[in-house]
N, C-alpha and C positions, 0 to 999 in steps of 0.2 A: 704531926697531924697537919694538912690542909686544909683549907675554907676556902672555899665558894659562895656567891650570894647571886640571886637572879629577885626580881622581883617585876610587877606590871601592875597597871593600872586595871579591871575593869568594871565595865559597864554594867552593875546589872547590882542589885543588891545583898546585903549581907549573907541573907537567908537563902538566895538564889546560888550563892557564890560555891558557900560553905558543903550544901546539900550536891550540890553536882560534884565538888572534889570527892564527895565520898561512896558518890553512883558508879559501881565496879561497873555497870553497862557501857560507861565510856571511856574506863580507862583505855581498851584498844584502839583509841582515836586520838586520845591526848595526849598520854604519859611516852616519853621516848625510850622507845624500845621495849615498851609492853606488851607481849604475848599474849597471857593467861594467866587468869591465875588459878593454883591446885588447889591449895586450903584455907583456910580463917577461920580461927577459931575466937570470938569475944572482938574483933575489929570492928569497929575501931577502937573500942572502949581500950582505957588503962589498961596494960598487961597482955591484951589482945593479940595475937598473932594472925601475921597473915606470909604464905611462901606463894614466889608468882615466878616465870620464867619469863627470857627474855627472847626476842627473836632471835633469827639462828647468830649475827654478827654481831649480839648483846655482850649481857651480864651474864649469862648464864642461868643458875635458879636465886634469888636472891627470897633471903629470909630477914622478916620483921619481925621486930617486935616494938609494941607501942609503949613508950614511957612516959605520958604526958598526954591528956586528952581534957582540951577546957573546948565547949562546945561553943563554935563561932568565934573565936580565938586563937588556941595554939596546937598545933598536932606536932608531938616529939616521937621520933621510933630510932630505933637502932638498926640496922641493918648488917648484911653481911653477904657477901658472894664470892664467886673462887677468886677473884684479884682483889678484894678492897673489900673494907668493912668502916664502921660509924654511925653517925646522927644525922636525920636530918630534921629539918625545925620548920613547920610551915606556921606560917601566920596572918592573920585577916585582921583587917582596918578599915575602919565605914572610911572613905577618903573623899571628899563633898557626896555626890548622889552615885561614886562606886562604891567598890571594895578593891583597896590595893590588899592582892596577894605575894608573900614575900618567903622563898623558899634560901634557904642558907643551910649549906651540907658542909659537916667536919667529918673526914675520910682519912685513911691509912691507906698506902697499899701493902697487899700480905707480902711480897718481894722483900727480901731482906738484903740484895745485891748490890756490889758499889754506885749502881746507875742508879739507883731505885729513886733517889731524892732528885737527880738532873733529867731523869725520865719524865718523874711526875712539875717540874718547875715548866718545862720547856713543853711537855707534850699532854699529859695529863686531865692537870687543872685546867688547860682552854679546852678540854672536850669535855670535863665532867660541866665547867661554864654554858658551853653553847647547848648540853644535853640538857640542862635544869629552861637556859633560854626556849631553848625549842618546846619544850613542857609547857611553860606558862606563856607563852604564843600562841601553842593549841588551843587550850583554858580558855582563856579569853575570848577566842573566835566559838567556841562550846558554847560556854556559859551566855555570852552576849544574845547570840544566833535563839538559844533557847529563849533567854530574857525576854528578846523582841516577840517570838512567836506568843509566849502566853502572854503576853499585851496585847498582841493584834485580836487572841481568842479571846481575850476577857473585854475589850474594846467591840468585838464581833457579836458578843453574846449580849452586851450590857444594850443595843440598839435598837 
């Protein structure tokens, strides 16, 4: 099994942070390589399912399931798609007046072939890296963008 970790600083607070990671209206803006999703059933809550598809050059359809749900904390799921399955672990920390968000994925790939372990060292892990980067890159400029806006409204409204 391989691990990956990406993590970012942002702007904007805990309850700001947490609430947009789990607003399905923007995962086609942030999440890399997120299409749609089909179904959810109890998501995000414990045990909750959700299957989403990927653009056409993705994952293909990848299924969750959630094993871990402490609210403003930690979101654990399991996943699976036609090349690779595992965990991935998101987590939230007041960090001064942010929240560092902190994503870390344990992966298999389904290939059982003699490349399979010099495929995923050398080619793999730095894409499944840069695809969680690009994730929490988006996030950030999200979450922020929004932050400022309902300041400037509630700064607008309060005068």
């Amino acid at each position: 099994m391989s691990q990956v970790q990406a993590s970012i600083l942002v702007r904007a607070s805990l309850a700001e942070t947490w609430d947009h990671y789990f607003d399905r209206s923007g995962w086609t803006v942030w999440v890399d390589g997120f299409q749609a999703a089909e179904s959810a059933e109890g998501y995000p809550k414990e045990g909750g399912t959700l299957q989403w598809r990927s653009v056409e050059a993705g994952r293909g359809r990848v299924v969750e399931r959630v094993l871990e749900h402490e609210p403003r904390r930690r979101h654990r799921i399991n996943f699976a798609d036609p090349q690779s399955e595992g965990e991935l672990l998101t987590e939230m920390t007041i960090e001064g007046e942010g929240t560092r968000v902190t994503l870390t994925m344990d992966y298999r790939l389904n290939g059982r072939g003699p490349f399979t372990w010099a495929t995923d060292r050398v080619f793999v892990r730095t894409q499944v890296r840069r695809s969680l980067e690009r994730t929490l890159l988006r996030f950030k400029h999200e979450v922020e963008e929004i932050a400022a806006l309902d300041s400037l409204t509630s700064t607008t409204t309060e005068e």
